[in-house]
C-alpha positions in Angstrom: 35.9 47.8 77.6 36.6 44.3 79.4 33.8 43.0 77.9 35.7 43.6 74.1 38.8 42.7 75.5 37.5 38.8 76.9 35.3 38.3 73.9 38.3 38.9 71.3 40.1 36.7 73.4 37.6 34.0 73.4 37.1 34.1 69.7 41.1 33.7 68.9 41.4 31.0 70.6 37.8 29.6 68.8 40.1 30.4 66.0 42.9 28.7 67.2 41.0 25.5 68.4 39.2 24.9 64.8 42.9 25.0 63.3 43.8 22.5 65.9 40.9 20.4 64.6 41.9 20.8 60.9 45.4 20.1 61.5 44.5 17.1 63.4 42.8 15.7 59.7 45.9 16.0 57.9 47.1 12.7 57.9 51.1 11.7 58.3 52.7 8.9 58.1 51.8 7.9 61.9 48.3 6.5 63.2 46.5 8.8 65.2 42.6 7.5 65.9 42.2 11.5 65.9 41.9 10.9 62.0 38.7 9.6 62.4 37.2 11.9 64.3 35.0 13.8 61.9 33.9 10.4 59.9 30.4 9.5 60.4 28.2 6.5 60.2 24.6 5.9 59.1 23.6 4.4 62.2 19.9 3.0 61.9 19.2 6.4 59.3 20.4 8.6 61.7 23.9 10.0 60.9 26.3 8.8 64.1 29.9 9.9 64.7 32.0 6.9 64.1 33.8 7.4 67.5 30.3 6.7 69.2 29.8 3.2 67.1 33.0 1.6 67.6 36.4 1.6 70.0 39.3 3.1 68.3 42.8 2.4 69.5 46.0 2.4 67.9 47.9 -0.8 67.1 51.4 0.6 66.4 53.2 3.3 64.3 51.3 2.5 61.1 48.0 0.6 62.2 44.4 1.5 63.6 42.6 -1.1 64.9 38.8 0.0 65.0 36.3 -2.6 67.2 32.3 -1.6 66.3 30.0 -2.3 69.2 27.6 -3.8 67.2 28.7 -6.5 64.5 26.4 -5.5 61.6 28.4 -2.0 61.2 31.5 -3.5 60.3 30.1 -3.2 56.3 28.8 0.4 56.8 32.2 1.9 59.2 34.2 0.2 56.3 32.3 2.0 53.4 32.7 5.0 55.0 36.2 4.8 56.0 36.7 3.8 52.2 34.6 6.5 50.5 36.3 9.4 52.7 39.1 11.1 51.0 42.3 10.0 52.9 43.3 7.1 51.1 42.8 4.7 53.8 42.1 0.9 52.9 40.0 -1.6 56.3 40.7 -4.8 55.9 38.3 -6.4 58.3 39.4 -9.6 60.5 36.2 -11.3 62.4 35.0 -8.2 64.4 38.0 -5.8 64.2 38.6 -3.8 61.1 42.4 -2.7 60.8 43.6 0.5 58.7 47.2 -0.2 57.6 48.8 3.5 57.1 50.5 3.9 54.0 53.5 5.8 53.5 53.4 9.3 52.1 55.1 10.1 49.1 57.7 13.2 49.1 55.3 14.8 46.7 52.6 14.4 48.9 54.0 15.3 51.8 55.0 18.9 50.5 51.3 19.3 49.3 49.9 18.7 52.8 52.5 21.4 53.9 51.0 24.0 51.3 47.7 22.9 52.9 48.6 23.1 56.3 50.2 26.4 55.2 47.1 27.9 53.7 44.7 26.3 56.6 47.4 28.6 58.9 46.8 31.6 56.8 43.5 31.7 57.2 43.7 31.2 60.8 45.9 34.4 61.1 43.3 36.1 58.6 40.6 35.6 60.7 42.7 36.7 64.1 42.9 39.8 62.4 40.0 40.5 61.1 38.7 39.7 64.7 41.6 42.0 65.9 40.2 45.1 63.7 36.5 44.3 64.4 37.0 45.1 67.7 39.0 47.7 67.2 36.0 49.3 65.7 33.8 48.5 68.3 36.6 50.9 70.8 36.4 53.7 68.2 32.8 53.8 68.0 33.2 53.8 71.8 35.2 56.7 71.8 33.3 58.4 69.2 29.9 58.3 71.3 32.1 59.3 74.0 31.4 55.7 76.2 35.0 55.5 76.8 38.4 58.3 76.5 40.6 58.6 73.6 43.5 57.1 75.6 41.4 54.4 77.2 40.7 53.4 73.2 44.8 54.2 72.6 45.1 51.6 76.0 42.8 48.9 74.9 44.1 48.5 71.1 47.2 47.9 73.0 46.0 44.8 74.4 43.8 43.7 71.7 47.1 43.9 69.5 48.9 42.3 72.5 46.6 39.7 72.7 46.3 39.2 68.3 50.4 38.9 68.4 50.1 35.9 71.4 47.7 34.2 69.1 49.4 34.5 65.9 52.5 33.0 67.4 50.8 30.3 68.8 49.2 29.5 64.9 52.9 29.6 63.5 54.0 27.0 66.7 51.0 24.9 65.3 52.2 25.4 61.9 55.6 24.4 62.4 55.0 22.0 64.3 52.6 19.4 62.0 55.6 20.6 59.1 57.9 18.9 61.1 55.6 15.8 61.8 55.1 15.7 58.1 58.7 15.6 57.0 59.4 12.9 59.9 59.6 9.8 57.5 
């Protein structure tokens, strides 16, 4: 019973880490090197993370300032960083490659909240659906007479207990990169 208890624990808060890392994509107005994360490089035909190729440190409020190890990636971390689909625009200096932040339009800013909405949803969706997996698991429990009816009653308790801390802590998450959209 423990066992079903810790694992729908465990894969809530998987579900709550991978909307961390989506959220974390969204770009606002602000640098964050966090952006980059999931970009990666074709490193000598082998496709390398560009986090592992090149420091990444933020300048101020609206630059990142990106330092490759090795000089002949400057070209390739560029393309990349071009081709990917958040608008940025390097503009390389000698051996540092600076991504100026532009400003969000109002517009765009209230279509990242319906994403950030939607990624939030399907967080919750899939807390759920975890949630009523396991509570199949208990009734087939019960029904092959492993565990007692009350110990089932008992258990949903916390599995629901447990679905209801997570849920809030996706609508904190939610709320929280609105606001950091709508800062200007």
């Amino acid at each position: 019973m423990n066992e079903v208890k810790e694992n729908a624990g465990l894969r809530m808060q998987k579900s709550i880490d991978s909307l961390k890392l989506d959220l974390s994509k969204i770009r606002t107005g602000r640098a964050h090197a966090g952006i980059l994360d999931h970009l990666s490089v074709d490193y000598y035909g082998a496709k390398t993370l560009l986090t592992q190729l090149a420091n990444i440190t933020v300048a101020d409020a609206t630059t990142i300032n990106i330092q490759p190890y090795e000089k002949t990636m400057i070209q390739a971390i560029e393309k990349v960083i071009r081709e990917s689909d958040m608008g940025l625009n390097p503009s390389t200096s000698g051996e540092l490659i600076r991504i100026p932040m532009p400003a969000l339009t109002e517009e765009r800013r209230k279509d990242l909240i319906k994403v950030v909405k939607s990624e939030g949803e399907n967080s919750k969706v899939s807390i759920r659906n975890i949630r009523r997996d396991c509570n199949e698991v208990l009734k087939k429990m019960s029904k092959e007479k492993e565990i007692s009816e009350d110990d089932e009653k008992r258990m949903q308790e916390e599995i629901q207990k447990i679905t209801d801390e997570s849920i809030l802590d996706v609508s904190k998450l939610i709320d929280a990169k609105e606001k950091d959209l709508l800062v200007i």
